[in-house]
Phi, psi and omega in degrees: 000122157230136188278117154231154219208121212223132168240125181260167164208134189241137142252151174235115179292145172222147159256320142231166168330324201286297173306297184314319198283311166281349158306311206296295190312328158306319178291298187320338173308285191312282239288301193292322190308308193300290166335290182307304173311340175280347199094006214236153159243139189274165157223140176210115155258149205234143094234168194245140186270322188311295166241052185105323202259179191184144184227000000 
């Protein structure tokens, strides 16, 4: 079994809330799409410390 354990820091400009949020999801979509074509899956915990939020 190998474990790897990797940290990004994405920054994403935004204008509301509404927008950061459907960007982050859109990138987390690609990410598991990409992931699937391969057979493999993410784990991602997402937050933003600036207001909070966590996905």
């Amino acid at each position: 079994m190998e474990i790897i354990a990797n940290e990004y820091i994405i920054y994403v400009p935004y204008t509301t809330v509404d927008a950061l949020k459907k960007t982050v999801y859109d990138i987390l979509g690609e990410l598991d799409s990409e992931a699937d074509m391969r057979n493999c899956f993410i784990e991602a915990d997402v937050y933003c410390d600036e207001l909070g939020l966590s996905w």
